[in-house]
CHARMM-style PDB file with segment names, atoms N, HN, CA, C and O in Angstrom:
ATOM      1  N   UNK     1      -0.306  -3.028  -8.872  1.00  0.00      PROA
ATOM      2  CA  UNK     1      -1.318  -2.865  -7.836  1.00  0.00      PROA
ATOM      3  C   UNK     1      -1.351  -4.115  -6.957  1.00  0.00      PROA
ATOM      4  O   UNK     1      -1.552  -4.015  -5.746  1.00  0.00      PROA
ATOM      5  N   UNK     2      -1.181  -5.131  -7.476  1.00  0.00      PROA
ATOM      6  HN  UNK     2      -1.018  -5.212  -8.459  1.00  0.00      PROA
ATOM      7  CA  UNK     2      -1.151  -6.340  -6.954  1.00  0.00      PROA
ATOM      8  C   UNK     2      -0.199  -6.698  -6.065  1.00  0.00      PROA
ATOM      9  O   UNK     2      -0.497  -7.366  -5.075  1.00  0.00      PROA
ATOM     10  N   UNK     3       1.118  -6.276  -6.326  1.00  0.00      PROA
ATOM     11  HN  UNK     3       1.360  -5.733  -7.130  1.00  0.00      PROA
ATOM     12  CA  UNK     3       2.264  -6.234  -5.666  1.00  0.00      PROA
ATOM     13  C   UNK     3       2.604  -5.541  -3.919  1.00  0.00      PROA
ATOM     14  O   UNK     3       3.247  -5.904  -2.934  1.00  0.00      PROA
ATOM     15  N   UNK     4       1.385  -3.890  -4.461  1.00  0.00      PROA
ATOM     16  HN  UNK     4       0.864  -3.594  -5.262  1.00  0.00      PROA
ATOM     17  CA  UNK     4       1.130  -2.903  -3.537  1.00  0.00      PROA
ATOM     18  C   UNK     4       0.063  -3.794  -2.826  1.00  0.00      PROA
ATOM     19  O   UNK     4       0.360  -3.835  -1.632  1.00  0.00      PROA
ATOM     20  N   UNK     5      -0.900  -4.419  -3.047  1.00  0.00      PROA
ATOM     21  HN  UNK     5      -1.141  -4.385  -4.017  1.00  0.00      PROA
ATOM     22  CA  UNK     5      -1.974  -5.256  -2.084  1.00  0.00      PROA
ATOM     23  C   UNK     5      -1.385  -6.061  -1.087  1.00  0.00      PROA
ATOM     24  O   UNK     5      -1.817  -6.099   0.065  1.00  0.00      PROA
ATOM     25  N   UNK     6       0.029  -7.001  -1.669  1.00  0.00      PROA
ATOM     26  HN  UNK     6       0.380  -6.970  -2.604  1.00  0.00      PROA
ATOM     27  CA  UNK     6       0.934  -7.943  -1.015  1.00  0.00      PROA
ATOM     28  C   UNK     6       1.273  -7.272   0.064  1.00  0.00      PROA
ATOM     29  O   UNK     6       1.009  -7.597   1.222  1.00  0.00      PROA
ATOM     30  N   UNK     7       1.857  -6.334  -0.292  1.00  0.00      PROA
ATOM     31  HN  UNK     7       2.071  -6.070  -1.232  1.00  0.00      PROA
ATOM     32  CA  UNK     7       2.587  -5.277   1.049  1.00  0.00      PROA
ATOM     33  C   UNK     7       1.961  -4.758   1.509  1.00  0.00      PROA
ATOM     34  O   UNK     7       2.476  -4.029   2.357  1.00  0.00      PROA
ATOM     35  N   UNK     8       0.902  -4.696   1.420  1.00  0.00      PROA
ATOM     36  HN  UNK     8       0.484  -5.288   0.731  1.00  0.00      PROA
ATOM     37  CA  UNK     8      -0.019  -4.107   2.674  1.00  0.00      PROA
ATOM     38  C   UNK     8      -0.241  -4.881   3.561  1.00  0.00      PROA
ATOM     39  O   UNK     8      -0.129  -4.469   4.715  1.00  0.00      PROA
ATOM     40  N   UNK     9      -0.721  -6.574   3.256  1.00  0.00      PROA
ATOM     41  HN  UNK     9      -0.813  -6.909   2.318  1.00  0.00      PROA
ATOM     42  CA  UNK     9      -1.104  -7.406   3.865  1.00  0.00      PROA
ATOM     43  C   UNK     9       0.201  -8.200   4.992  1.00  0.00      PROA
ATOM     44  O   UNK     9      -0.071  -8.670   6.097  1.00  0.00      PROA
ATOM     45  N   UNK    10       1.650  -8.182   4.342  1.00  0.00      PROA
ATOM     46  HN  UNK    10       1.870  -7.801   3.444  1.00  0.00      PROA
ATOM     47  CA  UNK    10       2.473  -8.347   5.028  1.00  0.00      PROA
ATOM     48  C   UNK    10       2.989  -7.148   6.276  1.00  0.00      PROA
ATOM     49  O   UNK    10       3.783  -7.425   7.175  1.00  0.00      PROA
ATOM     50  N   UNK    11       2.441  -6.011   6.115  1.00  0.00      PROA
ATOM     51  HN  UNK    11       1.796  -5.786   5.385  1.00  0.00      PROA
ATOM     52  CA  UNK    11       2.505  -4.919   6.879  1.00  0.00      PROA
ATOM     53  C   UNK    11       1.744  -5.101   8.200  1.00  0.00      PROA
ATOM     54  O   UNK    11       2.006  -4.957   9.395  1.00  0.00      PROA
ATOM     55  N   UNK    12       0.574  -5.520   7.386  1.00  0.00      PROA
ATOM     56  HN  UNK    12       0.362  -5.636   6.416  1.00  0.00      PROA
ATOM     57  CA  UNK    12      -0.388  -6.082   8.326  1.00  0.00      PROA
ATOM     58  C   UNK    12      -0.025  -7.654   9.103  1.00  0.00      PROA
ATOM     59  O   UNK    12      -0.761  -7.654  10.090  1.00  0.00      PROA
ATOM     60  N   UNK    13       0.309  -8.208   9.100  1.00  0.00      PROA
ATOM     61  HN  UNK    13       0.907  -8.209   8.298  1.00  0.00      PROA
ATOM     62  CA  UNK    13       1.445  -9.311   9.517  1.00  0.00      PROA
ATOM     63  C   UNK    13       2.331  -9.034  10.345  1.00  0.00      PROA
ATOM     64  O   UNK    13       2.477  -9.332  11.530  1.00  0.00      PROA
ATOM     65  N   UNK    14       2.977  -8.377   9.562  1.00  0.00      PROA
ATOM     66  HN  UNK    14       2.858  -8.135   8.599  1.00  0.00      PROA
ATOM     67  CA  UNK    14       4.656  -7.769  10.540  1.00  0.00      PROA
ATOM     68  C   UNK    14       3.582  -7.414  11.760  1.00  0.00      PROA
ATOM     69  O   UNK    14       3.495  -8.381  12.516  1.00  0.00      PROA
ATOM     70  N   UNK    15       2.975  -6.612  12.051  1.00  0.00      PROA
ATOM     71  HN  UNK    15       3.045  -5.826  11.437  1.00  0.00      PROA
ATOM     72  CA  UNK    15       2.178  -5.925  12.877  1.00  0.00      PROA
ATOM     73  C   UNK    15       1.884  -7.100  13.849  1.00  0.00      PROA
ATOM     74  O   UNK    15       2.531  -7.458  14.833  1.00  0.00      PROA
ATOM     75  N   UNK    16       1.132  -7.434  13.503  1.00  0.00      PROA
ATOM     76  HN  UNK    16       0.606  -7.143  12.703  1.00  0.00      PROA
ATOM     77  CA  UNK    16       0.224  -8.628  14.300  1.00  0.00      PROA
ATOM     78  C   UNK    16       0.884  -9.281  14.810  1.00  0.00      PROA
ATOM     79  O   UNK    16       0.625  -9.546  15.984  1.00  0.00      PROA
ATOM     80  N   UNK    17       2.372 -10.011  14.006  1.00  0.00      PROA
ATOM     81  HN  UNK    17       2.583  -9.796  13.052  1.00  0.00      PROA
ATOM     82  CA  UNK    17       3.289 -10.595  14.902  1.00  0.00      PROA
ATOM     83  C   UNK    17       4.629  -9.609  15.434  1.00  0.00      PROA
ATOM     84  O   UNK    17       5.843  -9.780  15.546  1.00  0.00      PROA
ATOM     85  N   UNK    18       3.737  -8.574  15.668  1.00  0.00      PROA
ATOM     86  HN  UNK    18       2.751  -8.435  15.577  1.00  0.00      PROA
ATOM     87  CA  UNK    18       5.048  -7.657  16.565  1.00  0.00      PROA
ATOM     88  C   UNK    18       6.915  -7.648  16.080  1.00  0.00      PROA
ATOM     89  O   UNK    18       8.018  -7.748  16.617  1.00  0.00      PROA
ATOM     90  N   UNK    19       6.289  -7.455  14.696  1.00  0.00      PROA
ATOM     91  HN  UNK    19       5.393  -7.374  14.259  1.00  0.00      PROA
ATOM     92  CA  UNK    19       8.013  -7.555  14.436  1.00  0.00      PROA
ATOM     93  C   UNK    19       8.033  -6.015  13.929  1.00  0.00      PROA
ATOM     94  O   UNK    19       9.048  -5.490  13.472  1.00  0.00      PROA
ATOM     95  N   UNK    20       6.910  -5.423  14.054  1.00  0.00      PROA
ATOM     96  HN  UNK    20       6.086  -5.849  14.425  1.00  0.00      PROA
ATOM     97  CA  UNK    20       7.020  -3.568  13.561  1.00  0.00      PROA
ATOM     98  C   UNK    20       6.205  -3.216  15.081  1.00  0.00      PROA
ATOM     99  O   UNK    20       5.406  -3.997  15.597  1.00  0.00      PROA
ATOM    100  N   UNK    21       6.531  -2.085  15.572  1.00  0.00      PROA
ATOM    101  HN  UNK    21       7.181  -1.450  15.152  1.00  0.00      PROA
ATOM    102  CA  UNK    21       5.668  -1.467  16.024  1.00  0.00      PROA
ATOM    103  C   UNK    21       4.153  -0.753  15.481  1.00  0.00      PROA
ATOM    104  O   UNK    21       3.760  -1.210  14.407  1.00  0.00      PROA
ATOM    105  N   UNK    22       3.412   0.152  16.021  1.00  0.00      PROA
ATOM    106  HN  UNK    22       3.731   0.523  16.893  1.00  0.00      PROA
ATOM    107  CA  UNK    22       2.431   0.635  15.848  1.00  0.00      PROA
ATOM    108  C   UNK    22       2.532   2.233  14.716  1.00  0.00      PROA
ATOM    109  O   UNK    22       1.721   2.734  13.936  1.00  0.00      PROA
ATOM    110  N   UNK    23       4.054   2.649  15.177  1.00  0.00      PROA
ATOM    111  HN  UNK    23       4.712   2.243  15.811  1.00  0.00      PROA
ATOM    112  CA  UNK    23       3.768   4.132  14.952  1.00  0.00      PROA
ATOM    113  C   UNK    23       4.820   3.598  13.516  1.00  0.00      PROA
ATOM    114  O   UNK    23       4.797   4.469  12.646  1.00  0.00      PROA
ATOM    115  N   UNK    24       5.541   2.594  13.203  1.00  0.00      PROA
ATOM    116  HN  UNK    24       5.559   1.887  13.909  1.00  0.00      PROA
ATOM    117  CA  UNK    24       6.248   2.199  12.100  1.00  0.00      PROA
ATOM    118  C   UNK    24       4.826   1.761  10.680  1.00  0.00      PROA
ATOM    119  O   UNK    24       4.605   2.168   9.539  1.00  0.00      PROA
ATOM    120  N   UNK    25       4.325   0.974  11.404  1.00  0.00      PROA
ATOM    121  HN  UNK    25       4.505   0.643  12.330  1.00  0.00      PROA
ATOM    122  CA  UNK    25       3.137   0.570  10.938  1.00  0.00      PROA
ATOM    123  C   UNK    25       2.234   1.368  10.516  1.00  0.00      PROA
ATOM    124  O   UNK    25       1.702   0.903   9.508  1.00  0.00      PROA
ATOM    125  N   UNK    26       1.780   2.444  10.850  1.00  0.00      PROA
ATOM    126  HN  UNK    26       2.212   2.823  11.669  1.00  0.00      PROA
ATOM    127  CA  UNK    26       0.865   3.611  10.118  1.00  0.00      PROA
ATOM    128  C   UNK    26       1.916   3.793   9.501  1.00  0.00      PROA
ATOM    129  O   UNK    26       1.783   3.357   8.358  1.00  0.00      PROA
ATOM    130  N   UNK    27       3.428   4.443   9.766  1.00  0.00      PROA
ATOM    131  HN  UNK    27       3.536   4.797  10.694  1.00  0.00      PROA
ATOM    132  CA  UNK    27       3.527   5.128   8.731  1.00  0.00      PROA
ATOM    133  C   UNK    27       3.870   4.763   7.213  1.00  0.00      PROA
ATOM    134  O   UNK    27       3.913   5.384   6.151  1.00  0.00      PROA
ATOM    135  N   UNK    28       4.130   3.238   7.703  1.00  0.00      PROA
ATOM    136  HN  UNK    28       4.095   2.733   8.566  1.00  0.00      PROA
ATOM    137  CA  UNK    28       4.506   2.167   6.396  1.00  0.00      PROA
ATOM    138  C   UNK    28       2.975   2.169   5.791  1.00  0.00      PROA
ATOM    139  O   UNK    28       2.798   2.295   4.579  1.00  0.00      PROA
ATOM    140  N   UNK    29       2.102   2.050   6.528  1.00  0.00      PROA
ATOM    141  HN  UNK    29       2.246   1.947   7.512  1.00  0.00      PROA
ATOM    142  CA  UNK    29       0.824   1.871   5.836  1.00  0.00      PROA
ATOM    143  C   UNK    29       0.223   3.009   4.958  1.00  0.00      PROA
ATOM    144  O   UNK    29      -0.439   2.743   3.955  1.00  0.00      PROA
ATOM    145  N   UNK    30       0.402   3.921   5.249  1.00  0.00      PROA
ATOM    146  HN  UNK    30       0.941   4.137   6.064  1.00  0.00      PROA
ATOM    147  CA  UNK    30       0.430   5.378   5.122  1.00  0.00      PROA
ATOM    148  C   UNK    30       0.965   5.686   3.249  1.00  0.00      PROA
ATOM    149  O   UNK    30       0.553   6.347   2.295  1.00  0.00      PROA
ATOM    150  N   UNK    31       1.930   4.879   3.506  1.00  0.00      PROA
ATOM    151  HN  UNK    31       2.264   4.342   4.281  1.00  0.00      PROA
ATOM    152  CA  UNK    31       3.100   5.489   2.463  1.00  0.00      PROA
ATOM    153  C   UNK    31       2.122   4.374   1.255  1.00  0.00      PROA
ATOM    154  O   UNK    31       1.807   4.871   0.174  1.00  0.00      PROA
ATOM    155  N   UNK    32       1.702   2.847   1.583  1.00  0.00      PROA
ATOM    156  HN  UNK    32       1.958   2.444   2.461  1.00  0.00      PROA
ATOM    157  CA  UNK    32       1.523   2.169   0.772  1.00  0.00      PROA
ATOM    158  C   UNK    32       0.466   2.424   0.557  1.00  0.00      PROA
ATOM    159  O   UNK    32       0.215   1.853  -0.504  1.00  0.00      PROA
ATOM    160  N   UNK    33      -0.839   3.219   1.058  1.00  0.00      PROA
ATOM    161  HN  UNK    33      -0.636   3.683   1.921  1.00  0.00      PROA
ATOM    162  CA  UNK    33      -1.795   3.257   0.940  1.00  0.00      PROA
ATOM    163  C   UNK    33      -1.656   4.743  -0.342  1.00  0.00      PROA
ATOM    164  O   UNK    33      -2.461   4.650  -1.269  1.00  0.00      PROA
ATOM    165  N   UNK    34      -0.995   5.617  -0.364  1.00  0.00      PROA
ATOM    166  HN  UNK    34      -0.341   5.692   0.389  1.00  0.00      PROA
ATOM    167  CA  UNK    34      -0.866   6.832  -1.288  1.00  0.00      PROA
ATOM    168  C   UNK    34      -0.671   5.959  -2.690  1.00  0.00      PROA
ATOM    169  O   UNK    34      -1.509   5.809  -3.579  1.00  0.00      PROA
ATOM    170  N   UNK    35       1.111   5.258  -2.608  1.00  0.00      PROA
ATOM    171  HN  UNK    35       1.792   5.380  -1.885  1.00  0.00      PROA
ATOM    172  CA  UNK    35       1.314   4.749  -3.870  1.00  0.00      PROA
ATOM    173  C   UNK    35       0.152   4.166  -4.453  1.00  0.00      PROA
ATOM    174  O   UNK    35      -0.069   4.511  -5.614  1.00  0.00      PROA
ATOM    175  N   UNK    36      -0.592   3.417  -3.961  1.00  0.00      PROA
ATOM    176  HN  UNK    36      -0.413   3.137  -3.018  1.00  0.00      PROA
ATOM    177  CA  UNK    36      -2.054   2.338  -4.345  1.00  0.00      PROA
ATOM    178  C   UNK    36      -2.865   3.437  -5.130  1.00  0.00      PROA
ATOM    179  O   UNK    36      -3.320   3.185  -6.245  1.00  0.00      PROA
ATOM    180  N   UNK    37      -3.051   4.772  -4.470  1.00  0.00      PROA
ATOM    181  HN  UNK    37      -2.681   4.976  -3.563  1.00  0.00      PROA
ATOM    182  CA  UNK    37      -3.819   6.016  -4.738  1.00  0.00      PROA
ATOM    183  C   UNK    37      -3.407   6.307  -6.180  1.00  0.00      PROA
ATOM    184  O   UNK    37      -4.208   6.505  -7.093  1.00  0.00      PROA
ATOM    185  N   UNK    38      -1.584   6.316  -6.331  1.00  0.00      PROA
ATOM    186  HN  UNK    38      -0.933   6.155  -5.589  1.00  0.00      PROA
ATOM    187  CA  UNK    38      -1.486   6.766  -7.337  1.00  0.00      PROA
ATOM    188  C   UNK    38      -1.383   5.978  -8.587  1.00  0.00      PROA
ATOM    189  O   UNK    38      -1.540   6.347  -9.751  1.00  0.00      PROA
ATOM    190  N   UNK    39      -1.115   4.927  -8.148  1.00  0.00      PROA
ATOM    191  HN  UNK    39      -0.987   4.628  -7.203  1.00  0.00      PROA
ATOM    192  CA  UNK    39      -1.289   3.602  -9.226  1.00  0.00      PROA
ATOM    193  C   UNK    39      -2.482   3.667 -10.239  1.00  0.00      PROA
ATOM    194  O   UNK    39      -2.521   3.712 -11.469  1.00  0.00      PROA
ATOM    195  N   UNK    40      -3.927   3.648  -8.768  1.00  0.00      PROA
ATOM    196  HN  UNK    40      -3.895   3.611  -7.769  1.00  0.00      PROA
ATOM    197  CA  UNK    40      -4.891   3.418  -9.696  1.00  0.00      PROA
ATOM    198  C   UNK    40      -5.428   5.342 -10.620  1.00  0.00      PROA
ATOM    199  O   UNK    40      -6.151   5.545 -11.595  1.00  0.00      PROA
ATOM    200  N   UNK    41      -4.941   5.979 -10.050  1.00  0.00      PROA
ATOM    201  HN  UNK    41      -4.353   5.815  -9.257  1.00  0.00      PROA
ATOM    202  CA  UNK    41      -4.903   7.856 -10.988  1.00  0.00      PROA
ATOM    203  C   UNK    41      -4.151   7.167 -12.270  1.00  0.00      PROA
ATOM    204  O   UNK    41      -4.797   7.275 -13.312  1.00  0.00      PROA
ATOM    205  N   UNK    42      -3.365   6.734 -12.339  1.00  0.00      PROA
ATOM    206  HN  UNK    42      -2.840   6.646 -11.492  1.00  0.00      PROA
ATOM    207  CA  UNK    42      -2.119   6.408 -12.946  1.00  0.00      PROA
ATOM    208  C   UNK    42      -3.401   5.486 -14.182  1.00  0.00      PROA
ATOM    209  O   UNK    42      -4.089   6.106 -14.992  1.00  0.00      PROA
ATOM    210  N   UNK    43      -3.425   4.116 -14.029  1.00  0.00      PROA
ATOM    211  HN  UNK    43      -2.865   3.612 -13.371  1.00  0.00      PROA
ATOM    212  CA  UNK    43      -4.620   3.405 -14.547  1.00  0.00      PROA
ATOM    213  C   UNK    43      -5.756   3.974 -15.208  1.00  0.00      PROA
ATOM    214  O   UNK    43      -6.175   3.761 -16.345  1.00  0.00      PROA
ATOM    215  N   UNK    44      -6.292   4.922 -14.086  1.00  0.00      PROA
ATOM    216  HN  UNK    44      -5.951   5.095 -13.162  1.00  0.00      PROA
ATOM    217  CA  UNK    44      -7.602   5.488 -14.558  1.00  0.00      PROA
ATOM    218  C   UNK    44      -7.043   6.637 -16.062  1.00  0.00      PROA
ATOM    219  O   UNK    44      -7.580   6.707 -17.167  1.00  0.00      PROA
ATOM    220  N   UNK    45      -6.117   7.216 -15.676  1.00  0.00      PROA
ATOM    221  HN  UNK    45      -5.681   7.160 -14.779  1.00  0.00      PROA
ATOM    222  CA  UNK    45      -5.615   7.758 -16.774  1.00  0.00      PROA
ATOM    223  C   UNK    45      -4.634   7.020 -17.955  1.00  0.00      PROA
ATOM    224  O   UNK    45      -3.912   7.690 -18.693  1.00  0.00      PROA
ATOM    225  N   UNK    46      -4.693   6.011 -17.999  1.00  0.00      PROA
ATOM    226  HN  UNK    46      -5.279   5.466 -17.399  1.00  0.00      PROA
ATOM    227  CA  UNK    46      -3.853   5.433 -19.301  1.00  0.00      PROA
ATOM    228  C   UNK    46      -5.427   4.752 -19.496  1.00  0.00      PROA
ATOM    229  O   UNK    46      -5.287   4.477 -20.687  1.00  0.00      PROA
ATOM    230  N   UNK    47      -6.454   4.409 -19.263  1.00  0.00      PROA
ATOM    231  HN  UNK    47      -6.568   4.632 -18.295  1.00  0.00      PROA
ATOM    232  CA  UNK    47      -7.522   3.894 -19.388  1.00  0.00      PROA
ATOM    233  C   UNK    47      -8.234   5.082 -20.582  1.00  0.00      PROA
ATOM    234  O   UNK    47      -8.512   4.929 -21.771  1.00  0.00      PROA
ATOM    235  N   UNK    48      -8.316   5.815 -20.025  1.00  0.00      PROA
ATOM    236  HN  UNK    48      -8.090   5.939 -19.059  1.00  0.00      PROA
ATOM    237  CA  UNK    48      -9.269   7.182 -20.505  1.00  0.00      PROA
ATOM    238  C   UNK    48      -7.969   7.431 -21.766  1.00  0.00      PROA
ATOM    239  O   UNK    48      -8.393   7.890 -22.827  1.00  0.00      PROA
ATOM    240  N   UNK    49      -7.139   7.279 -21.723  1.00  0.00      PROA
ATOM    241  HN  UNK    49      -6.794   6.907 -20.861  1.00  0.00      PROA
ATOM    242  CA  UNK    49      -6.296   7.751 -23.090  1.00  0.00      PROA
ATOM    243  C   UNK    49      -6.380   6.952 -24.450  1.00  0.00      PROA
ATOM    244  O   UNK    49      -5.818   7.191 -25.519  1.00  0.00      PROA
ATOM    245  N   UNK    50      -7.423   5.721 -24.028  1.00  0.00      PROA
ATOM    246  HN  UNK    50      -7.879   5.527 -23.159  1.00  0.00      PROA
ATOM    247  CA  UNK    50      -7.155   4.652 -25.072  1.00  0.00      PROA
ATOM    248  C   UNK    50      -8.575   5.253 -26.297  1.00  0.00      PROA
ATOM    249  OT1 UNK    50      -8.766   4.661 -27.359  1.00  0.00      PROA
TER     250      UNK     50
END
């Protein structure tokens, strides 16, 4: 999860210093924002199994 936080924030970077565009940028954000989704499903369910 921590790893997925990094890359968001460098996404957010690339962005700001214009080394991605806008429509690259959602969709990179897009993609990292699901995995994060499924990480913590992922967590919440090895949590509840203990």
């Amino acid at each position: 999860m921590g790893s997925a936080s990094e890359l968001e924030y460098h996404l957010i970077l690339a962005h700001d210093l214009h080394l991605i565009d806008g429509i690259s940028y959602e969709r990179l954000n897009q993609q990292v924002t699901e995995v994060k989704r499924m990480l913590a499903s992922l967590i919440l369910k090895l949590n509840a199994d203990r």
